[in-house]
N, C-alpha and C positions, 0 to 999 in steps of 0.2 A: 504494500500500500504506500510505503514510505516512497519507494522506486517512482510508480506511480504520480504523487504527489508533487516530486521533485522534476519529472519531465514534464509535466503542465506546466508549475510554475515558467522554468526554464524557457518553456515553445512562448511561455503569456511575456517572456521579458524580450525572449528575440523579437516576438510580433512588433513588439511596444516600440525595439529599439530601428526596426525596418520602417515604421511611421515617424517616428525622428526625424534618419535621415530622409526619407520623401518629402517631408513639411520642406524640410532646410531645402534640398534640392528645388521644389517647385518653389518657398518662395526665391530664389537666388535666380531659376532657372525665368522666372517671371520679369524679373526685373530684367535680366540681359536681354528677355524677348521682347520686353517694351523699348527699350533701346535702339537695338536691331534697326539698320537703315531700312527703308523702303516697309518699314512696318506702319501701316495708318488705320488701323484697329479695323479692318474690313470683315474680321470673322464674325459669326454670332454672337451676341452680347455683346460685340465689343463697342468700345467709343472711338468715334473717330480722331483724330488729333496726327501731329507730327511726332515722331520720334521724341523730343526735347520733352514734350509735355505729356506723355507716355511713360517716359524715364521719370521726369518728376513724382508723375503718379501714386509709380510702383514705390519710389524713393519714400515718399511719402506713407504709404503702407506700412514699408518695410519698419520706417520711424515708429507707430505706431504701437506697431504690433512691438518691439521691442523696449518699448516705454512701458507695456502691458504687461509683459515679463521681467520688472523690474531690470533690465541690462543697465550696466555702468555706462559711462561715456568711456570708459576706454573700451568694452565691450563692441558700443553702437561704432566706435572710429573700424574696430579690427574689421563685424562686417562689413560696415560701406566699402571696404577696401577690397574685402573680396567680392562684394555682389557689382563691385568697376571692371573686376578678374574678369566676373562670370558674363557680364556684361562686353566685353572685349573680345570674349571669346565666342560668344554669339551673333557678334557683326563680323567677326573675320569666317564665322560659316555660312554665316546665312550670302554673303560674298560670294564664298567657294560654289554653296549651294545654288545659287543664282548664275554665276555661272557655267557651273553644270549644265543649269535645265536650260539656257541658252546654246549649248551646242547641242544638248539633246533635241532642240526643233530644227536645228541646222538640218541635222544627221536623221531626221526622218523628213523635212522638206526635200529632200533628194530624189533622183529619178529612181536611183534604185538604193536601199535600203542596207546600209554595210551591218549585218548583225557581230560583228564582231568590235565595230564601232560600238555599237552601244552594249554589248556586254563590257571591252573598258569601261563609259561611263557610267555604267551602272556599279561597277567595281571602286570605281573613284569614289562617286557616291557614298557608300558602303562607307569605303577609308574615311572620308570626311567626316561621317558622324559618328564612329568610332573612333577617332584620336580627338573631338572635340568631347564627346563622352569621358572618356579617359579625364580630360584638361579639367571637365565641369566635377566629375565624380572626387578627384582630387582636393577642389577647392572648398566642395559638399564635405568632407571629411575634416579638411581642415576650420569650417564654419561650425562642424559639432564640436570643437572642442574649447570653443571659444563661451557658449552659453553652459551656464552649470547643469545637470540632471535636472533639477527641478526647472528650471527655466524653462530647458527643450522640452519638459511635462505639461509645466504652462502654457507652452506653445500650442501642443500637440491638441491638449484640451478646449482651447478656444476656437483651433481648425475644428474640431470635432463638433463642436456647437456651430458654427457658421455653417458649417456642411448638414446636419440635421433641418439648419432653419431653412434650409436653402428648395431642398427636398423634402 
């Protein structure tokens, strides 16, 4: 029973500590996507706006939500520095990604169709969002270590109620 007891626990603390790091990642990964050149909130729900006031935004969010979590000011300095990271590293893909998909119409506007052409760009592709993955996962790890346990619990908590109220 004890056995038992102890791998519950254990799967209830990994689960806990997997929604952490996703909080940290979505918000980090949120902000570099409001960033993001050529982003003008065109998907659903979104607001329209430029880049600059997108960034604010999220910046603003981000402010927020870490005021709520009681973080320090030297806390709040460490993320803004990584979510400029995560941010940096979102416009130099979304770039790459752009153009990608810019030869990708080249490369099917053609009379005849090279599939080996677009097996590289699809390969590229690929690479792109896994070394940018890699870059963001990185800077996700280093942003948990900056809010204390309860913080990132605080965090997780308030995502958890916004998301209830949402749906």
């Amino acid at each position: 029973m004890f056995n038992a007891l102890k791998t519950k626990f254990q799967h209830h603390h990994m689960k806990r500590r997997a929604a952490i790091i996703a909080v940290m990642g979505l918000s980090l990964g949120g902000i570099a996507y409001a960033a993001a050149p050529g982003h003008c909130g065109d998907g659903p729900g979104m607001r329209r706006g430029n880049p600059e006031q997108m960034h604010k935004m999220m910046q603003s969010r981000l402010d927020k939500a870490l005021q709520e979590v009681g973080a320090t000011d030297a806390q709040k300095v460490q993320l803004n520095q990584l979510a400029e990271q995560a941010s940096k590293e979102m416009k130099a893909q979304h770039e790459t990604m752009r153009n990608n998909h810019d030869e990708l119409r080249k490369a099917l506007s053609q009379t005849t169709v090279d599939a080996a052409q677009l097996e590289t760009l699809r390969a590229a592709k690929i690479k792109t969002m896994d070394e940018s993955s890699r870059k963001l996962t990185a800077i996700l790890a280093e942003a948990s270590k900056i809010l204390t346990p309860e913080q990132r619990l605080k965090l997780i908590e308030k995502m958890d109620r916004k998301g209830r109220n949402r749906g």
